[in-house]
Structures are given as C-alpha cells and as structure tokens.
C-alpha positions in Angstrom: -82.4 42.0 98.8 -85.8 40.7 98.5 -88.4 42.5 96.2 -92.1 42.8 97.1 -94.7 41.9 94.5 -96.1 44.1 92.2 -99.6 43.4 94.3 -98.6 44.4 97.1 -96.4 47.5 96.5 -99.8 48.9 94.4 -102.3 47.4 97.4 -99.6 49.6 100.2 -100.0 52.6 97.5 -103.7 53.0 97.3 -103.6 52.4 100.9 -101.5 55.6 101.7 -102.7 57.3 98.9 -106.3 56.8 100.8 -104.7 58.0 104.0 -103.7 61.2 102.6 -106.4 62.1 101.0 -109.5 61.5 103.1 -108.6 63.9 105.7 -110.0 66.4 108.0 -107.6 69.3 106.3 -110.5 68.9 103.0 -113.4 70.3 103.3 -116.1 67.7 104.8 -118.6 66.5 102.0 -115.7 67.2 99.0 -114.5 64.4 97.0 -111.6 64.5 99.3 -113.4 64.2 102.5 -116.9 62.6 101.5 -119.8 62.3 103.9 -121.3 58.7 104.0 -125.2 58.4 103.0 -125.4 56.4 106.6 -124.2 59.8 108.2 -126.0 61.9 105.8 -129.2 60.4 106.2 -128.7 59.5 110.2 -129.6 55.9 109.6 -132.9 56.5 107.4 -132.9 54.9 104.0 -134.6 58.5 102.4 -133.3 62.3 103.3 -135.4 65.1 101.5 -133.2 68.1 100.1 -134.0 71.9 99.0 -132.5 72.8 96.2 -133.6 75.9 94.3 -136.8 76.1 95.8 -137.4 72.5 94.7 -137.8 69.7 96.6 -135.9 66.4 96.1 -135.9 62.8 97.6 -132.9 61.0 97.6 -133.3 56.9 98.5 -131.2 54.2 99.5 -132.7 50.7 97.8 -132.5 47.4 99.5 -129.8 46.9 96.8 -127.6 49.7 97.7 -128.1 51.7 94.6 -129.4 55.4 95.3 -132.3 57.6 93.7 -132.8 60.5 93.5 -136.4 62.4 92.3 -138.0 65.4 91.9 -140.5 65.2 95.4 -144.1 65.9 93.9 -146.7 67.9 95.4 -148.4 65.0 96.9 -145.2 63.4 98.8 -144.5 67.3 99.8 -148.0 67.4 101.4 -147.5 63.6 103.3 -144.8 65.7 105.2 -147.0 66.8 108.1 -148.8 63.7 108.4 -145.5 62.0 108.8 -144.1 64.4 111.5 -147.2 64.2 113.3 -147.0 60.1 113.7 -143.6 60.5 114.8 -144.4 62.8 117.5 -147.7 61.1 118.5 -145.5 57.7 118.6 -147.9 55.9 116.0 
C-alpha cells in the first residue's frame, strides 16, 4: 500500500476543513462565512460605517493592509460635496 506524505494528507485536510466551514448554513459575515472587503465595499477602496452614533472610515491601502478611523467632523461634512460630484458626473 502506498502512503501519501505528510504534506499532502495536511494540504487535503485544510482543504476540506475549508469546505466545511465556509458555508452558506453560517451566518454570512461570521468567522465561518466572512464577507470579503471587495464585496463589502463594492469595489471602492473606503466604506463609511455607523456605529453608536459615530462615524467610522474603514480603508484599503495600496498595500493591502486596512484602517480603520474615527471619521472627523470635517470628512463628515465632505459627504455632500462628494455625492453631489457623483451625481453631477464631475
């Protein structure tokens, strides 16, 4: 009988082990079923978030890391400026 390596049993492991647990049956955005920042964001590199009456600006860098900040009065207020480019097309 021949014998896989080590390697390869473990690689075919995690590999299941992956299959199983990132599933539809878990609750979408747990650690089981997590949501990718691409999907999150819809293919902007920023997404602002509410979070006990605060607002928050999480960032993608052009080296992959994430931030995340407190949004300050003056980004807040940059808000309708911004939504009135997009809908004027500038």
């Amino acid at each position: 009988m021949n014998e896989l390596p080590f390697d390869e049993i473990e690689k075919d492991a995690k590999n299941i082990a992956n299959r199983i647990l990132r599933c539809d049956a878990h609750p979408r955005g747990s650690i089981l079923n997590p949501v990718s920042f691409n999907e999150f964001s819809e293919g902007s590199t920023e997404v602002f978030i509410e979070f006990s009456s605060q607002l928050y600006r999480l960032s993608r860098t052009r080296l992959g890391k994430l931030i995340l900040i407190k949004a300050t009065n003056g980004a807040v207020s940059q808000i309708p400026q911004q939504i009135s480019a997009e809908q004027s097309g500038d």
